[in-house]
N, C-alpha and C positions, 0 to 999 in steps of 0.2 A: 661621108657625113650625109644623113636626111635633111634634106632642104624644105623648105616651106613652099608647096605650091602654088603658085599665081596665074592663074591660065583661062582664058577667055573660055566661055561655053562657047562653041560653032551653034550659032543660032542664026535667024534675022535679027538685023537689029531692033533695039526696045526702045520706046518712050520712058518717060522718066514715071509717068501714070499706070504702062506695064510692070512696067518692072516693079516699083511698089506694092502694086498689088499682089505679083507674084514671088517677091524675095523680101519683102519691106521687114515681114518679123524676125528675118533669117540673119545674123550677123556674120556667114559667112558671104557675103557678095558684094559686088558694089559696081558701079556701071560707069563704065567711060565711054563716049562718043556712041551709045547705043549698042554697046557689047560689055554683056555679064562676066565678069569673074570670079570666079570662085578662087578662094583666098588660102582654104585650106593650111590654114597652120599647123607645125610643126612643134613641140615641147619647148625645146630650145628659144623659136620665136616667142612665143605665148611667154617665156618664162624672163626673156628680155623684155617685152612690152607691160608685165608685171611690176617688174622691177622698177622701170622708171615710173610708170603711176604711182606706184608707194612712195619714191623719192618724194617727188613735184608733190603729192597730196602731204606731206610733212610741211613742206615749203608753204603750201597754201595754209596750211591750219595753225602755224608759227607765225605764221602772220598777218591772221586774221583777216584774211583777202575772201572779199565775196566773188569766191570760183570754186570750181568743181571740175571734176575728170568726167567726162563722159562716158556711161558704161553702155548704153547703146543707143545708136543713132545714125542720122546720115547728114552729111554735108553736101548743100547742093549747090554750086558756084551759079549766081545769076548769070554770069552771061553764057551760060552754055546747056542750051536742054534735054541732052544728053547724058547726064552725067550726075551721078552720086557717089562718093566719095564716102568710107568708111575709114575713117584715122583711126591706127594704132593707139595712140592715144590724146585724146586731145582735151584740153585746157579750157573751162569755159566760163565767161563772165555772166554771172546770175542777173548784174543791174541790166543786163542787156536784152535780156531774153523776152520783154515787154514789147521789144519790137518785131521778134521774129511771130511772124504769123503763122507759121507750119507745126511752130515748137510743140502745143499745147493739147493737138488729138495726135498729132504722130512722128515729133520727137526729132523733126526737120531742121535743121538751121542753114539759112538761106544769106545771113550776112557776119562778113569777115570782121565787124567788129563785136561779134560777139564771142570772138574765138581769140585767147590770147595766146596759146601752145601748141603743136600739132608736133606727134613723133607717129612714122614710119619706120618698122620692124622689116629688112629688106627679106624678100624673098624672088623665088625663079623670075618673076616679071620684073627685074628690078629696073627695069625703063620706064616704067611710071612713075615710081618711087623721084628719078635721077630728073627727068626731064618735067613728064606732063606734069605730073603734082608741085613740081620748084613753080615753073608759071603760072599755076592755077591758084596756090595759094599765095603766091605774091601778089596777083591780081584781086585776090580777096583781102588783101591787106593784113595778113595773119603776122604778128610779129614776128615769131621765133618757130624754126620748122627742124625739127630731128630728122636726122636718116642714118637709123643703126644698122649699120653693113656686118653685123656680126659672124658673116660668113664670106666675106672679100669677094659678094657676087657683082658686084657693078664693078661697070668697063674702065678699062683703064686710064680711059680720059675724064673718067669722075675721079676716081681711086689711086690713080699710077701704076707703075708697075716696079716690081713684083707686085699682085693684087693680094693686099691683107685686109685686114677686120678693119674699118672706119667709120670712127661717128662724125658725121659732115653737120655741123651746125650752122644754119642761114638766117642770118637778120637782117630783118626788113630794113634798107638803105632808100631814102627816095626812092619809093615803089619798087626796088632792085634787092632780090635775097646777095646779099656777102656770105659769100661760104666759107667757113676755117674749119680744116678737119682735124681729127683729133685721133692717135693710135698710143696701145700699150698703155705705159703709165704717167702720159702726158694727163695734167688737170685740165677737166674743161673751161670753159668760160659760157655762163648762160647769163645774159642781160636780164631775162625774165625772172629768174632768180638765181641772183647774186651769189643769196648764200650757200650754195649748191655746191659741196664738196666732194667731187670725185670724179675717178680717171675713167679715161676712155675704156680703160681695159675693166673696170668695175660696170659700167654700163654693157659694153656687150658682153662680156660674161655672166650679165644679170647677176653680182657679188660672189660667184664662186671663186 
């Protein structure tokens, strides 16, 4: 199976001001602690993080929620100036966006309450996916965080073992993600929306 590439460019490290300048249009990259990655998706990924957009934007427009899916952008966690973050797909509240100062010349969003969703498409790096991104977006306060493991690549003390396909869904507990994962044709459970019918095995297959 082709996997989706995740792999740091060998560079010096960047500021969050380089790297903007230099990747900021590009929606492949995104920078953690001052190292670029290139993200390079694969069909299969691209076609699971489709997938759930369509779902959740049904969800959003059935219920006349002032949100939207983010079609490009970047997420920068305050407390850390190294680091821009590209979600898969993420969830985002419009009343909120009056406070983000970065949003309106370059499509920045700097605080966690403006974000109600966030789903991660796993690929080869999947140690940001499992670890840095769980603290960093708990630390942002994001309610509900996806990690579709559509290809059983996180370690086995995320995943188990045998390592199969798992959607690990985390909500935000007293600042703490709670994680319940979800395989085959178990239904998930999404707080954010309720009414969200379908299996585990419907999400990473992206409905085929």
């Amino acid at each position: 199976m082709t996997i989706a590439i995740d792999q740091p460019i060998q560079q010096k490290p960047l500021s969050f001001d380089d790297f903007i300048a230099r990747y900021g249009d590009d929606n492949r990259y995104e920078l953690i602690d001052g190292e670029v990655f290139d993200l390079e998706p694969v069909g299969l990924h691209e076609e699971v993080a489709a997938f759930i957009t369509t779902k959740v934007c049904v969800q959003i427009d059935n219920s006349s929620l002032p949100w939207f899916v983010l079609q490009r952008g970047l997420l920068r966690p305050s407390n850390t100036a190294m680091t821009a973050f590209r979600p898969d797909v993420a969830v985002i509240n419009r009343d909120e966006l009056i406070n983000e100062l970065l949003w309106s010349d370059q499509s920045i969003l700097t605080l966690g309450s403006s974000i109600k969703f966030v789903a991660e498409v796993v690929s080869s790096n999947w140690q940001n996916d499992y670890a840095r991104k769980v603290e960093d977006y708990a630390a942002l306060g994001i309610p509900e965080y996806w990690i579709a493991d559509y290809a059983g690549l996180g370690g086995t003390r995320h995943i188990g073992k045998p390592k199969q396909p798992t959607l690990s869904i985390c909500v935000l507990v007293d600042g703490e993600y709670e994680i319940q994962q979800f395989r085959g044709g178990q239904a998930i459970v999404s707080p954010t929306f309720p009414a969200l019918k379908l299996t585990a095995e419907q999400v990473l297959t992206a409905g085929c």
